[in-house]
N, CA, C and O atoms as a printed pandas DataFrame, in Angstrom:
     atom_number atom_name residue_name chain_id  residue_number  x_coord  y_coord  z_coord
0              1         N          UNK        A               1    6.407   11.047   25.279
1              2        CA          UNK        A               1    5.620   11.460   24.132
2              3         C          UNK        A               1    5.537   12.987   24.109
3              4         O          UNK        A               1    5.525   13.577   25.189
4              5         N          UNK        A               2    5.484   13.608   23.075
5              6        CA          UNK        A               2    5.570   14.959   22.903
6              7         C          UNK        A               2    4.006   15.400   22.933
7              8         O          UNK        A               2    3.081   14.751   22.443
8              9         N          UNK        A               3    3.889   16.882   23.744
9             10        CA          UNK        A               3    2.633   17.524   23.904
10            11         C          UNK        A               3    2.029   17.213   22.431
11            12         O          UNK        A               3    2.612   17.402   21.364
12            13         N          UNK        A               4    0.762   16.708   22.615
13            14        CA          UNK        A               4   -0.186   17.231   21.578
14            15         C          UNK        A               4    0.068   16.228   20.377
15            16         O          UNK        A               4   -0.705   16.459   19.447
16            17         N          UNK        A               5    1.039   15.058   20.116
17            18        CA          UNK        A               5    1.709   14.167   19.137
18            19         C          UNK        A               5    1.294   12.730   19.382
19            20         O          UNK        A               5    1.782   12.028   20.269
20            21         N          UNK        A               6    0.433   12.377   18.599
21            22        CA          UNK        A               6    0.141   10.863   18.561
22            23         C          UNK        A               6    1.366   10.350   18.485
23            24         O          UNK        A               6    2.383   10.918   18.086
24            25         N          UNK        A               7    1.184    8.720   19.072
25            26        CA          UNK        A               7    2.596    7.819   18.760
26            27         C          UNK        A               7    3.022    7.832   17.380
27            28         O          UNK        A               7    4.139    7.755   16.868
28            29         N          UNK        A               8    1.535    7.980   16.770
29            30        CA          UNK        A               8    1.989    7.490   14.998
30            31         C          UNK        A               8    2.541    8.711   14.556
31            32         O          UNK        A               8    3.334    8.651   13.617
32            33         N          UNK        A               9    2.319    9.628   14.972
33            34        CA          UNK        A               9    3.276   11.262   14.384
34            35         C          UNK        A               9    4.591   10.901   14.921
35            36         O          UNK        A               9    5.490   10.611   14.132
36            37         N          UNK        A              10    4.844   10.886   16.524
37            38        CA          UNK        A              10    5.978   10.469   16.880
38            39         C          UNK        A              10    6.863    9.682   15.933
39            40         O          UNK        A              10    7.872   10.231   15.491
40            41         N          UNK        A              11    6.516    8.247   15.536
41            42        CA          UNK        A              11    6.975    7.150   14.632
42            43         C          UNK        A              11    7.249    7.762   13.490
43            44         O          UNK        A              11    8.337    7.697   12.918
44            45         N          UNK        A              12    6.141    8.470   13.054
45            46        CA          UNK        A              12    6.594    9.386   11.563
46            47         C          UNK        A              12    7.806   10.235   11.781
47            48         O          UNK        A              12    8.840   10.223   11.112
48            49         N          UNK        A              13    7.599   10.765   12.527
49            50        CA          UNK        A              13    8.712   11.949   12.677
50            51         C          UNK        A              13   10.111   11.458   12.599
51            52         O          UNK        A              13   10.984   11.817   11.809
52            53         N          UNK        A              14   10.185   10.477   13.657
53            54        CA          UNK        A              14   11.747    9.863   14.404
54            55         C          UNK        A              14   11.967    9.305   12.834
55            56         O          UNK        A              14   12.846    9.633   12.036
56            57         N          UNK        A              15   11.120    8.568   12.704
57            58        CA          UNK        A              15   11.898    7.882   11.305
58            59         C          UNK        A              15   12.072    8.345    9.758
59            60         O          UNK        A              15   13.004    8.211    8.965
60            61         N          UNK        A              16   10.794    8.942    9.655
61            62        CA          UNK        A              16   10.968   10.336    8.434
62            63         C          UNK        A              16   12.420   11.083    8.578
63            64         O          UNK        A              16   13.210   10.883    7.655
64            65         N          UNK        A              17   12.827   11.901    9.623
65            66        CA          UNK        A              17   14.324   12.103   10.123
66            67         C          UNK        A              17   15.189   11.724    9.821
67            68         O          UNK        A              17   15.953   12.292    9.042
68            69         N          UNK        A              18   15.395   10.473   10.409
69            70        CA          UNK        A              18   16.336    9.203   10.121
70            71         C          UNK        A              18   16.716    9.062    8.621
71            72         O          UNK        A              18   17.814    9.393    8.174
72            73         N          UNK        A              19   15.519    8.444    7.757
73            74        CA          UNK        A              19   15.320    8.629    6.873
74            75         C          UNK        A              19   15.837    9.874    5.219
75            76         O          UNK        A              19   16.652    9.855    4.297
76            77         N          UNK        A              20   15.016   10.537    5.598
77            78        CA          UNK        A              20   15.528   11.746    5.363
78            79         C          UNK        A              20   16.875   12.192    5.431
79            80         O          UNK        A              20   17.349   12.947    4.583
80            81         N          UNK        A              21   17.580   11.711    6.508
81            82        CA          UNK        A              21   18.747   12.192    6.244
82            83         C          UNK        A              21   19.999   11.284    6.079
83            84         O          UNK        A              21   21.110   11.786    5.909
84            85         N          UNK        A              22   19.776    9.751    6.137
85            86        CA          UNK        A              22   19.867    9.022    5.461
86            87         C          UNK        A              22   20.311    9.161    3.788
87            88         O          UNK        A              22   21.435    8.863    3.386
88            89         N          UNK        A              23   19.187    9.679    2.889
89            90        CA          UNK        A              23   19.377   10.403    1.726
90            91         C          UNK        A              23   19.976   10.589    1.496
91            92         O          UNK        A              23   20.901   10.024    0.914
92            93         N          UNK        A              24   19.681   12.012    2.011
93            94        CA          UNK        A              24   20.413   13.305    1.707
94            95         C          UNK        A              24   22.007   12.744    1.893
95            96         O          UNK        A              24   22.901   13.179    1.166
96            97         N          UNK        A              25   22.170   12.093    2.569
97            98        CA          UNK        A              25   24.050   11.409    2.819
98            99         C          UNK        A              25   24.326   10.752    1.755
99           100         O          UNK        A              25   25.467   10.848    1.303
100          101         N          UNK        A              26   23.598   10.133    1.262
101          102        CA          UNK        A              26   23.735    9.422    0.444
102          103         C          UNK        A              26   23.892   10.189   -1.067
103          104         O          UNK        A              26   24.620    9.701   -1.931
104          105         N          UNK        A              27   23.250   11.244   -1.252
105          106        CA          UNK        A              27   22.971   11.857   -2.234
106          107         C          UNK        A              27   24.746   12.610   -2.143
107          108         O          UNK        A              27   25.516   12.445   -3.089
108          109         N          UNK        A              28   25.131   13.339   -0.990
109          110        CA          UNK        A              28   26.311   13.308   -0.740
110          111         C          UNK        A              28   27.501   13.052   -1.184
111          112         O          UNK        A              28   28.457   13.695   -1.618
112          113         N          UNK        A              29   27.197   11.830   -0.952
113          114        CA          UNK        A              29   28.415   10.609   -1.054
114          115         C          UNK        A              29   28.417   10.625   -3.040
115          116         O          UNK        A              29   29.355   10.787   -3.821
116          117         N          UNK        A              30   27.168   10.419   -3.249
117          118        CA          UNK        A              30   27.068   10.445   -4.885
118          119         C          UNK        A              30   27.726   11.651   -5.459
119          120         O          UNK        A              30   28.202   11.457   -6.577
120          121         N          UNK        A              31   27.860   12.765   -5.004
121          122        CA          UNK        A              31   28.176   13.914   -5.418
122          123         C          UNK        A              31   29.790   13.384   -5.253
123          124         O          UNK        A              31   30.339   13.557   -6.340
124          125         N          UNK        A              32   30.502   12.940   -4.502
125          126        CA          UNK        A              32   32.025   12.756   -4.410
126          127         C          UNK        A              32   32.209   12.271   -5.953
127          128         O          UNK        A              32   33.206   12.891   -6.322
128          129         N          UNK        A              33   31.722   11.425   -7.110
129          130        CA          UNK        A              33   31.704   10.921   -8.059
130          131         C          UNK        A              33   32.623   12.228   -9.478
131          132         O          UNK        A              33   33.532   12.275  -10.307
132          133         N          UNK        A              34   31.157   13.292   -8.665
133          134        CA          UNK        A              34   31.348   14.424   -9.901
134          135         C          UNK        A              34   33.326   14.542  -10.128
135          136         O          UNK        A              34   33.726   14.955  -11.217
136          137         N          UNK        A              35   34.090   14.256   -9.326
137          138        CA          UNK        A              35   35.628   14.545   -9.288
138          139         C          UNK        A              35   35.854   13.377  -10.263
139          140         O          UNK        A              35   35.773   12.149  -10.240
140          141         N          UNK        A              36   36.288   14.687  -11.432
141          142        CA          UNK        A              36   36.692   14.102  -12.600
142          143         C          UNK        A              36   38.119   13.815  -12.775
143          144         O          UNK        A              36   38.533   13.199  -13.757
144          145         N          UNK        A              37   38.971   14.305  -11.722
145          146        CA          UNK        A              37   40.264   13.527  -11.329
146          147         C          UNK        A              37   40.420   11.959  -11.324
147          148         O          UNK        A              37   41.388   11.307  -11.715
148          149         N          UNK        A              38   39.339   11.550  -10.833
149          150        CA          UNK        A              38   38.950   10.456  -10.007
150          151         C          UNK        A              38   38.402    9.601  -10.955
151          152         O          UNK        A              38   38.912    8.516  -11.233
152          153         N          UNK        A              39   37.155   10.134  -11.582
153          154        CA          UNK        A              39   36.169    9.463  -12.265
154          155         C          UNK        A              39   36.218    9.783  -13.991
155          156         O          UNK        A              39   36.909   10.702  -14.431
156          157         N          UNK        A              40   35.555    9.069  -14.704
157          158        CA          UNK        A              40   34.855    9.282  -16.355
158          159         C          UNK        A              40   33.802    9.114  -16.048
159          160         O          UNK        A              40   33.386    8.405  -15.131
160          161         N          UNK        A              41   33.177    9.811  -16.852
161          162        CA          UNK        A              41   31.383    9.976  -17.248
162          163         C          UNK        A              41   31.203   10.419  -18.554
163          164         O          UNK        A              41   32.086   10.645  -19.382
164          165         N          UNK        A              42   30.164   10.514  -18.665
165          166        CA          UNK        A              42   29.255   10.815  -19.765
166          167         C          UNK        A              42   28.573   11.620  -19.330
167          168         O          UNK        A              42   28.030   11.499  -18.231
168          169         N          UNK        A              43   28.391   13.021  -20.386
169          170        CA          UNK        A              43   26.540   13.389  -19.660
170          171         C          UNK        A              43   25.882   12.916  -20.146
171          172         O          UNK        A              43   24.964   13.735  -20.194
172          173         N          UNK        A              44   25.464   11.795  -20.803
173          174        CA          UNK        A              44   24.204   10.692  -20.651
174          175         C          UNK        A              44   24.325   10.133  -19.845
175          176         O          UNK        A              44   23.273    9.725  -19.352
176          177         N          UNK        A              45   25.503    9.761  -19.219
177          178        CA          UNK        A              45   25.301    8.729  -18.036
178          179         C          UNK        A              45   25.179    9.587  -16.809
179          180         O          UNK        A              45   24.927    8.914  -15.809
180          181         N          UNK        A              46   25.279   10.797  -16.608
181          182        CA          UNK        A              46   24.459   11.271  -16.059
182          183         C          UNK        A              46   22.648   12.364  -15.691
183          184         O          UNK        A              46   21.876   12.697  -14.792
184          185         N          UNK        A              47   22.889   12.467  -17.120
185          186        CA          UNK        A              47   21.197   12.263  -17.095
186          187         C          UNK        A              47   20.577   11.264  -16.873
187          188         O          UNK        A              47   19.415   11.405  -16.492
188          189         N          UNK        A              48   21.041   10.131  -17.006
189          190        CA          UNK        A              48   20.646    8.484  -16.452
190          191         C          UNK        A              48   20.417    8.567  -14.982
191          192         O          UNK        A              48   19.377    8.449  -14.334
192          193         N          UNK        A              49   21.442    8.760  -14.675
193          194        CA          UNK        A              49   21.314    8.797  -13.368
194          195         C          UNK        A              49   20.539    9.757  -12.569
195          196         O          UNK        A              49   19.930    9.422  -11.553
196          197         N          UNK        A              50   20.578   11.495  -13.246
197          198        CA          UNK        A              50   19.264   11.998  -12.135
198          199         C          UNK        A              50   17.871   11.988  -12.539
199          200         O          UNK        A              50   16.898   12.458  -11.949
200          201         N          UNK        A              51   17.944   11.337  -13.706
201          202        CA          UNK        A              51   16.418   11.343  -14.424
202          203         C          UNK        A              51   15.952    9.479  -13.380
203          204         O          UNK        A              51   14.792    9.071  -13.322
204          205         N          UNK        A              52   16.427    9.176  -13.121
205          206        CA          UNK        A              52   15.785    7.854  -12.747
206          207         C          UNK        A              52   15.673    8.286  -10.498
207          208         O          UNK        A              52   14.813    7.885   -9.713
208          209         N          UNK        A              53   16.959    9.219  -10.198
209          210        CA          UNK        A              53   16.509    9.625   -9.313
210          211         C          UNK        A              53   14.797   10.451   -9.075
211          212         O          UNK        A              53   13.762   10.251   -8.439
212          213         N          UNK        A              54   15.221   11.195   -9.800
213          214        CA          UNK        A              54   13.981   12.298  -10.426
214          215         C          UNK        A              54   12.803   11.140  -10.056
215          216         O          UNK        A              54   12.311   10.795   -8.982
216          217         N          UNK        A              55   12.621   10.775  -11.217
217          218        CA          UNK        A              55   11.434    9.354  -11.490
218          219         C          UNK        A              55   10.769    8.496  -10.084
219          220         O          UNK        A              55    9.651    7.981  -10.117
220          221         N          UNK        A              56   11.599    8.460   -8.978
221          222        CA          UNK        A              56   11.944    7.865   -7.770
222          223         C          UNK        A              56   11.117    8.902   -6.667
223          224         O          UNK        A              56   10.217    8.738   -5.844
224          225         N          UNK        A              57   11.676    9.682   -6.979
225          226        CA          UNK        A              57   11.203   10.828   -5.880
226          227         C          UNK        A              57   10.126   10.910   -6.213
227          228         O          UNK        A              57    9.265   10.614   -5.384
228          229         N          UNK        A              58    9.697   11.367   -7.626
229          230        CA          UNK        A              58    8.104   11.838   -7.846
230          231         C          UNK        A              58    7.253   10.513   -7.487
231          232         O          UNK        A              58    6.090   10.700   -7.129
232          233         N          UNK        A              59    7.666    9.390   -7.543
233          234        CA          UNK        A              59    6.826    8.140   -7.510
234          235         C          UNK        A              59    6.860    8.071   -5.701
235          236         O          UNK        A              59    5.711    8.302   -5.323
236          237         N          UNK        A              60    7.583    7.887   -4.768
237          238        CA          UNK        A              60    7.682    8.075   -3.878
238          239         C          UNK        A              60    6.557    9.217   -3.074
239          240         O          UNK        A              60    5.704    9.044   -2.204
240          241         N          UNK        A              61    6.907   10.133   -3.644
241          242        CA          UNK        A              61    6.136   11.318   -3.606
242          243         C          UNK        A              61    4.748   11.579   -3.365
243          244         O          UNK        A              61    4.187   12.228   -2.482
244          245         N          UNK        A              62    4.236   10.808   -4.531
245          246        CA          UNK        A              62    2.884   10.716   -4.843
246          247         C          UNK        A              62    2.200    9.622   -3.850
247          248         O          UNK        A              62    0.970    9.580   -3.846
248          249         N          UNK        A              63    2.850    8.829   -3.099
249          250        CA          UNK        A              63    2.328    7.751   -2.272
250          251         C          UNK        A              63    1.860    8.735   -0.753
251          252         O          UNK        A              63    1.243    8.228    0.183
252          253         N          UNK        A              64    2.172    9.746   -0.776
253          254        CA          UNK        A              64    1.904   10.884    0.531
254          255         C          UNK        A              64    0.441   11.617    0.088
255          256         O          UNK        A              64   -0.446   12.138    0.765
256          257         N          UNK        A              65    0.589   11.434   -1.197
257          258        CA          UNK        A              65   -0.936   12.296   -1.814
258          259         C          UNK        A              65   -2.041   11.561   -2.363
259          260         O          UNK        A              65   -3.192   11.915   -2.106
260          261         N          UNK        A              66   -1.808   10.610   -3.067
261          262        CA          UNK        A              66   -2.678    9.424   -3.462
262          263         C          UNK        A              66   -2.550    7.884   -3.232
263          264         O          UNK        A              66   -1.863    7.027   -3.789
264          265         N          UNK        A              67   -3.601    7.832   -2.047
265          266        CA          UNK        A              67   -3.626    6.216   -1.668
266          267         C          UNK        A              67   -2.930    5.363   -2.658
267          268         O          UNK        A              67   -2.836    5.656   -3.850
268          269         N          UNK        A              68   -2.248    3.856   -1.886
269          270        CA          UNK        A              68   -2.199    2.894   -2.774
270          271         C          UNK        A              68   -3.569    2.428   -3.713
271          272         O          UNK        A              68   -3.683    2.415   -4.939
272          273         N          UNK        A              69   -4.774    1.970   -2.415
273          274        CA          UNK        A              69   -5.591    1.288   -2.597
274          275         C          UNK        A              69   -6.692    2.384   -3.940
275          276         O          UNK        A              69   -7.376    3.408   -3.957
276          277         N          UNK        A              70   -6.353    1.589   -4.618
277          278        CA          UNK        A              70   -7.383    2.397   -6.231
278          279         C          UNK        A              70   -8.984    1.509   -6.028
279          280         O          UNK        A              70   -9.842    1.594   -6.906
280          281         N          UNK        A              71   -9.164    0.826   -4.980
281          282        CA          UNK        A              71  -10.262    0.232   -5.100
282          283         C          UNK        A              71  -11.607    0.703   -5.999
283          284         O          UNK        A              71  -11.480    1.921   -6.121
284          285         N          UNK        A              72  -12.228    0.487   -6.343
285          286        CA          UNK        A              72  -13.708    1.693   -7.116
286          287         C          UNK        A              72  -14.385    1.382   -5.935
287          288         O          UNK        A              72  -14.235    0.308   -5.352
288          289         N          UNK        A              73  -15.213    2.387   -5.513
289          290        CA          UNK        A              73  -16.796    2.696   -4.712
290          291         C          UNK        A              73  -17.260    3.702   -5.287
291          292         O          UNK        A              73  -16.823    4.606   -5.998
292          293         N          UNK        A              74  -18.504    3.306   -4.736
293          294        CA          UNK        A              74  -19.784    4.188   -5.400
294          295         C          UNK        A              74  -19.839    5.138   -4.126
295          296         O          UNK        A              74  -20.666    6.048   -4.069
């Protein structure tokens, strides 16, 4: 265990990482597409595509800043 790092930071970390770069590979790999040798597109079909990424991330996003649970209390 690392100085000063709960298990649950630990767990966050290793797999946030993982994760994270996971992605980013992936995001990668999507970029091989742009080769218009290779491929046809549209730029609607790609505003489709980073507007729903976009949409993803911010929703994702927001789960780090505002609880699931919307319960009401007084």
């Amino acid at each position: 265990m690392t100085k000063n790092m709960s298990p649950k930071q630990e767990r966050f970390k290793r797999l946030a990482t993982k994760r994270t770069n996971d992605i980013l590979n992936r995001l990668r790999v999507l970029g091989n597409c742009a080769n218009r040798s290779v491929y046809g597109y549209t730029e609607d079909e790609i505003q489709k595509i980073f507007a729903e990424i976009e949409r993803k991330t911010k929703e994702v996003k927001s789960k780090f800043y505002f609880p699931e649970n919307k319960e009401f209390r007084l």
